[in-house]
C-alpha positions as CSV (number, residue, x, y, z in Angstrom):
1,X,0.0,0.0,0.0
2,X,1.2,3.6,-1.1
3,X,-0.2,6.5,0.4
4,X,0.5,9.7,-1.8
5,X,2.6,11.7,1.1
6,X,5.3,8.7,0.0
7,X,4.7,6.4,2.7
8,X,4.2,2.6,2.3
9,X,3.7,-0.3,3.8
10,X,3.7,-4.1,2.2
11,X,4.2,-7.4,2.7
12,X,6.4,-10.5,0.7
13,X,5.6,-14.0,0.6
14,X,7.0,-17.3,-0.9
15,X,7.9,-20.5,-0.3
16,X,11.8,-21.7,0.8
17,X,14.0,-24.3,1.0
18,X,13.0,-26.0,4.8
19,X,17.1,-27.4,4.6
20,X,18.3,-24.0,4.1
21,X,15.9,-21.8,6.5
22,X,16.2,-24.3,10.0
23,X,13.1,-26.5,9.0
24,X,10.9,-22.9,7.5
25,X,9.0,-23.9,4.2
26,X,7.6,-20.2,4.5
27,X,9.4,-17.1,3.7
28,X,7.4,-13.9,5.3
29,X,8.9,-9.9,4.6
30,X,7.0,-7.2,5.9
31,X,8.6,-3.4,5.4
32,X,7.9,0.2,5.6
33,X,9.2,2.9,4.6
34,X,9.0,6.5,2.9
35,X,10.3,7.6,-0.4
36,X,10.6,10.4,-2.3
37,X,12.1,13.0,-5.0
38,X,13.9,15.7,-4.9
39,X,14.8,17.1,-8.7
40,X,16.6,14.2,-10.5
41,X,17.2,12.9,-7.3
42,X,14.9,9.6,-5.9
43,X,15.0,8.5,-2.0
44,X,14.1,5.5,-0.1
45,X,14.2,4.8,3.5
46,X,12.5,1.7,5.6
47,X,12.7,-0.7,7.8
48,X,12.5,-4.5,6.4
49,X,11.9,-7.8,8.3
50,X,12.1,-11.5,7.1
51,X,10.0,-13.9,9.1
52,X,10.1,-17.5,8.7
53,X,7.4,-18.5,11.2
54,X,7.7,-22.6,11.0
55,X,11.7,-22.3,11.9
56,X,12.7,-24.5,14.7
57,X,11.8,-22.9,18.2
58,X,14.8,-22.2,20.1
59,X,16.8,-21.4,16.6
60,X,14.8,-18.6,15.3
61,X,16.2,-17.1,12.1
62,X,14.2,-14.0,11.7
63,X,15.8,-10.9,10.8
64,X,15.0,-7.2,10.9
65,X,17.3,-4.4,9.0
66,X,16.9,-0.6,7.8
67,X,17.8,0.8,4.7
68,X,18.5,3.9,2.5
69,X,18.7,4.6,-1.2
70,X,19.3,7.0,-3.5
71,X,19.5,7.0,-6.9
72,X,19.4,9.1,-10.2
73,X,19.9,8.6,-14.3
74,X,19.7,4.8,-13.8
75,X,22.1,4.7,-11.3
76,X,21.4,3.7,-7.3
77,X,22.8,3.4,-4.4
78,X,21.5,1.1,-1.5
79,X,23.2,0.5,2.6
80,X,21.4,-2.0,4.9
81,X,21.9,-2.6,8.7
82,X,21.0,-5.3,10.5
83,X,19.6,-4.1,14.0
84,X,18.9,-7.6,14.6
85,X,20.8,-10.5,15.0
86,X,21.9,-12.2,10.8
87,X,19.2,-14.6,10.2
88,X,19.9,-16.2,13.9
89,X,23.9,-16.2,13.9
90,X,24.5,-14.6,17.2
91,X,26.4,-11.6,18.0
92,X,25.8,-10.7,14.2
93,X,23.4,-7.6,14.7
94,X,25.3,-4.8,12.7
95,X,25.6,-6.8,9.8
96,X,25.1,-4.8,6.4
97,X,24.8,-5.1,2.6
98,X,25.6,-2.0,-0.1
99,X,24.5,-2.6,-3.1
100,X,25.3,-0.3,-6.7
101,X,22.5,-0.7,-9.2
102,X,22.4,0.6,-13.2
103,X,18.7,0.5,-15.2
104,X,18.6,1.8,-18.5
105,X,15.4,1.7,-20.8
106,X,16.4,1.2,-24.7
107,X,13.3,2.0,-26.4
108,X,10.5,-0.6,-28.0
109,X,10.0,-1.7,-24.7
110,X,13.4,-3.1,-24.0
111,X,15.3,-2.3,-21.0
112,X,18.7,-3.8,-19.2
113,X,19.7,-3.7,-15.5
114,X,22.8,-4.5,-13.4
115,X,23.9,-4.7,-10.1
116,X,26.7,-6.2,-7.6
117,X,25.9,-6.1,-3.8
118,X,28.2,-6.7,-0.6
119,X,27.6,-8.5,2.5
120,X,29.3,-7.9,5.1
121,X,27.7,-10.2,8.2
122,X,29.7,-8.6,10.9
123,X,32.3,-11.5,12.1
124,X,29.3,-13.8,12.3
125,X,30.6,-15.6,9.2
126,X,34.0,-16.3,8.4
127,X,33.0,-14.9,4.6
128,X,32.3,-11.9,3.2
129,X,29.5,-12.0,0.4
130,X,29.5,-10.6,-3.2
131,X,26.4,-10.8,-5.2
132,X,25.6,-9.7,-9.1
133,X,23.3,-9.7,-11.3
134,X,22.9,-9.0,-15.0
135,X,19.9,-8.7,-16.7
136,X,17.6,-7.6,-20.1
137,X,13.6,-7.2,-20.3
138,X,11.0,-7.1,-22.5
139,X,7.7,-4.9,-22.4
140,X,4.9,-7.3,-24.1
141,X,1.7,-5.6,-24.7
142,X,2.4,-4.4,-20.7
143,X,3.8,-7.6,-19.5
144,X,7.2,-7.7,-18.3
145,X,9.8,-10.8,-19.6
146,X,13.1,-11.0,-18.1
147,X,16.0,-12.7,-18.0
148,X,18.8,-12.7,-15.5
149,X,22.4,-14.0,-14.9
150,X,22.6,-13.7,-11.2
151,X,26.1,-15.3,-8.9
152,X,27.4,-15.1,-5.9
153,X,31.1,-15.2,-4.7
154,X,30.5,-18.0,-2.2
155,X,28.7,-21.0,-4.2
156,X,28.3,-22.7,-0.9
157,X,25.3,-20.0,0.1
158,X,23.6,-20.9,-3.7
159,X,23.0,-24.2,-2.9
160,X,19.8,-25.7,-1.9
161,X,21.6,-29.4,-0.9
162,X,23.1,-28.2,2.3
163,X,22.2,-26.1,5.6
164,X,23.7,-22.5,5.5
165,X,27.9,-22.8,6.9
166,X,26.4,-20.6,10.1
């Protein structure tokens, strides 16, 4: 929901790996925020939080962060904190991600996008993150078709065979 003073709230839902999310088939993100312009310049502050409300009791891997963007002419900016602890690993609250973004419409209803993100989990992982993605879309008669080619520096966290290394 958007109010037009640029305040929001909403809510994410899908389905996850119960190996990877401590015996969670549900994911659940709920955030609120306020954004906004100022000339060329876009804004975006909120506070996010992933539930997974069928994770083992005693082991809970919710997590709650804030965040701020800005971005102009296709290019954007993004910083996460963690204020909680990472998805359960303790003594990880102050966790964050930054992430650099570029969209550029091409006309006839084609449009690329790229991105490369950093996690930085705040000693509670021996590993810092790096994330990318790559990716070209399609306006059909208003329906959007993507592709992406999205990696990750530690294959490890991409798999679905194995628990998380927390």
């Amino acid at each position: 929901l958007t109010h037009s003073s640029g305040f929001y709230v909403g809510n994410w839902n899908s389905n996850v790996e119960a190996g990877l999310y401590n015996g969670a088939s549900l994911e659940m993100d709920f955030y609120a925020g306020y954004s906004g312009s100022s000339g060329s310049l876009e804004y975006d502050v909120g506070v996010l939080h992933y539930a997974y409300p069928s994770s083992a009791s005693g082991n809970e891997i919710d997590n709650t962060e804030i965040y701020a963007g800005v971005s102009a002419r296709g290019f954007g900016l993004k910083v996460s904190y963690g204020i909680t602890d990472f998805f359960g690993v303790p003594n990880s609250d102050g966790n964050s991600y930054v992430q650099l973004s570029y969209s550029r419409e091409l006309g006839n209803g084609w449009g690329v996008s790229a991105s490369i993100g950093y996690q930085d989990p705040a000693g509670a992982l021996a590993d810092k993150v790096t994330d990318y993605s790559v990716g070209v879309t399609k306006d059909i008669n208003g329906w959007s078709v993507g592709a992406s080619i999205i990696g990750v520096s530690d294959k490890a966290l991409a798999s679905t065979s194995s628990s998380l290394p927390l």
